[in-house]
N, C-alpha and C positions, 0 to 999 in steps of 0.2 A: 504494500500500500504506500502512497504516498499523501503527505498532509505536510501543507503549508499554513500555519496561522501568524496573524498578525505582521503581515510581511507591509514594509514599509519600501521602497526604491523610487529614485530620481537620478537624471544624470545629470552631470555637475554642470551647475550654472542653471537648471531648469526647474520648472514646478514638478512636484513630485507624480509620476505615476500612480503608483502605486501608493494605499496608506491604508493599514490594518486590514489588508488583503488576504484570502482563504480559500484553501482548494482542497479537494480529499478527491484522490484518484484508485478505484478497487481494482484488485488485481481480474485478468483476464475480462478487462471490459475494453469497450471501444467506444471512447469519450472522444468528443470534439467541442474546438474551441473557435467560436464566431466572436465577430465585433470590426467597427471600423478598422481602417488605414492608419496606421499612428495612434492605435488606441493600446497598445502594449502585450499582443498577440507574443510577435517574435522575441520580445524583450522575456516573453513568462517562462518561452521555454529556453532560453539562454541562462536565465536564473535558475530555473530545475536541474539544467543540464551542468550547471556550477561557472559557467562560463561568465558571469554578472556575478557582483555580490548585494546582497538587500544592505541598504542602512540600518533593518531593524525585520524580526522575525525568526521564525523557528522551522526549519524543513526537515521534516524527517521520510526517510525509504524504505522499503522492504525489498527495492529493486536493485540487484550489484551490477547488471549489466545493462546501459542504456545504448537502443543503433538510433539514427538520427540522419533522417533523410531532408536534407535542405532544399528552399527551392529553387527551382530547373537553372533559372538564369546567373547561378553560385555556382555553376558547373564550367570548368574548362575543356571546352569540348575540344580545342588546338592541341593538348596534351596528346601525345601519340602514346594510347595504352587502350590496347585489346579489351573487349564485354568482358573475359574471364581475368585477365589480369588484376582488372579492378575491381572485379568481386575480390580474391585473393587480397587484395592490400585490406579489407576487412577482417583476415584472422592473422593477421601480423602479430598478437599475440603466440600464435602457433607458430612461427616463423623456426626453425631447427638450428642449429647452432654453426651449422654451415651454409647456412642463408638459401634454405629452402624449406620445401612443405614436402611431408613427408604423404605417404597413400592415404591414410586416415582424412586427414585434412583434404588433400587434394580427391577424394571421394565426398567429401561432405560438401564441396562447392560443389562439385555437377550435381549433386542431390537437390540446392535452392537454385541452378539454373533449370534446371528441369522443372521443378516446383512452377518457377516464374515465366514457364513456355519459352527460353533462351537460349537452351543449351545448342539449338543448329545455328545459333550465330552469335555463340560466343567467341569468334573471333574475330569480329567486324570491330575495327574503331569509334568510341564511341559517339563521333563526329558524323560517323554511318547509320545510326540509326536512327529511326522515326521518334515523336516527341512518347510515344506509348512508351517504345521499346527501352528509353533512354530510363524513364520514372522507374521500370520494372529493376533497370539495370541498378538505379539508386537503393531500391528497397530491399534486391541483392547483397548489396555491398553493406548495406547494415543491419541483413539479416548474418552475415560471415562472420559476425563479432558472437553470433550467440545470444541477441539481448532476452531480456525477462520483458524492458519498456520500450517497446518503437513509436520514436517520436518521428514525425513529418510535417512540412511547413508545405501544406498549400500541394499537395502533390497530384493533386488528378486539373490541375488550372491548364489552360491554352493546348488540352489533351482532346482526341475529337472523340464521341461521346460513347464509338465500340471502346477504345482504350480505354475512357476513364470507366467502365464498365468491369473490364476484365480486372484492373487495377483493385476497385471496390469489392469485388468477387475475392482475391487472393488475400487483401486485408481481414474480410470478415472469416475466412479459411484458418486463420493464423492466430483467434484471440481465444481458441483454446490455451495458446502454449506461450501467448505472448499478451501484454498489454501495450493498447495501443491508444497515445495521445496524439490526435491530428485537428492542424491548423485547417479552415477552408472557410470558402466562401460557395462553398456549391452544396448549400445546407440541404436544398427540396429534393438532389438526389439520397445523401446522406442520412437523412432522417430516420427511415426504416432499419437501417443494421446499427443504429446508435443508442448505447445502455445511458451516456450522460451529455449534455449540453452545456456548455458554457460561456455565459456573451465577456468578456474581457473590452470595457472600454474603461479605462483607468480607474478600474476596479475589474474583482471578478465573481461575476454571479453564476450562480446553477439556474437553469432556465428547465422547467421541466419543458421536453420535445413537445406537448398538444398542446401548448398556448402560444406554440409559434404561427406567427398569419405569415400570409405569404409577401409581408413587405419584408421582412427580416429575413423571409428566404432573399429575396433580391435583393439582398444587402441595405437596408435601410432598417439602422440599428436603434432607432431612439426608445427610448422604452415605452411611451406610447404607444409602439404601434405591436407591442408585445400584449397578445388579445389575455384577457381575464379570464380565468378558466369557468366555462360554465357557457361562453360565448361564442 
């Protein structure tokens, strides 16, 4: 589990984001996190992920391994390194003392490229592949760590709507064995395979899923238009 209370953060020189901030995340669930542009989205999971520190609050884990799939446009697609390569730079903890991967390892990646429908072209560049192909390759690469938490920023965006499909399909496959926190603004497909809500606009609220209308699926976050339950 994970529970953050009382979380305080600003970055220096600005008004505070965050202030007595609270989130409790249950194991093998598939939470998502809505709210505007600049409302402290990507900030919450840099702070989770230990990368921010709060000026005030308390985080505690039950998760020792986090993967963390960033989004698409944070990817150096110029880098010359093969679909399976860069799965492989995900269990670089396994790395063998003569700067390889040993059959274990190197069986365990064709097992999440095959998982991720990749394995016939995992050795295309990843400048080669479709904007589907590339998300799946991300989710790859931080499923090779092993996590317990996979966190994603926004990962099925400017995806055409079989990919972001297939993508949704392999996430909800996965929350047996894994918990999963994802950033998105494509909430009206999301809905259905989602155990928690969360609107994050410099604060963070639990929104129960049926009192969302459909302004807030289309990204308009004010709390007004977050309908009453009963309505």
């Amino acid at each position: 589990m994970l529970e953050i209370e009382n979380l305080d953060f600003n970055y220096l020189g600005s008004a505070p984001l965050f202030e007595n901030a609270k989130l409790c995340i249950r194991p093998n669930t598939f939470s998502i996190i809505i709210g505007p542009n600049g409302g402290g989205k990507t900030t919450l999971l840099n702070i989770i992920m230990g990368f921010l520190k709060p000026s005030k609050g308390t985080i505690r884990s039950s998760f020792k391994q986090i993967g963390y799939v960033p989004q698409a446009h944070k990817i150096d697609l110029e880098f010359p390194i093969r679909l399976i390569d860069h799965v492989r730079i995900g269990c670089i903890q396994k790395l063998t003392w003569w700067g390889g991967f040993d059959k274990k390892t190197d069986l365990f990646v064709q097992q999440i490229l095959e998982k991720l429908d990749l394995w016939s072209i995992k050795d295309l560049r990843l400048k080669e592949l479709s904007g589907g192909q590339l998300q799946r390759a991300q989710i790859a690469h931080a499923l090779a760590s092993n996590p317990d938490l996979l966190i994603l920023d926004e990962p099925t965006s400017n995806i055409d709507p079989k990919a972001k499909k297939q993508i949704l399909e392999i996430l909800h496959s996965l929350k047996e064995t894994v918990t999963i926190l994802m950033v998105t603004h494509d909430l009206e497909t999301l809905l259905p395979e989602t155990d928690q809500v969360f609107l994050v606009s410099n604060a963070i609220e639990p929104v129960d899923k049926k009192t969302l209308c459909v302004h807030t699926a289309m990204g308009l976050y004010e709390h007004r238009l977050i309908q009453p339950r009963g309505e």
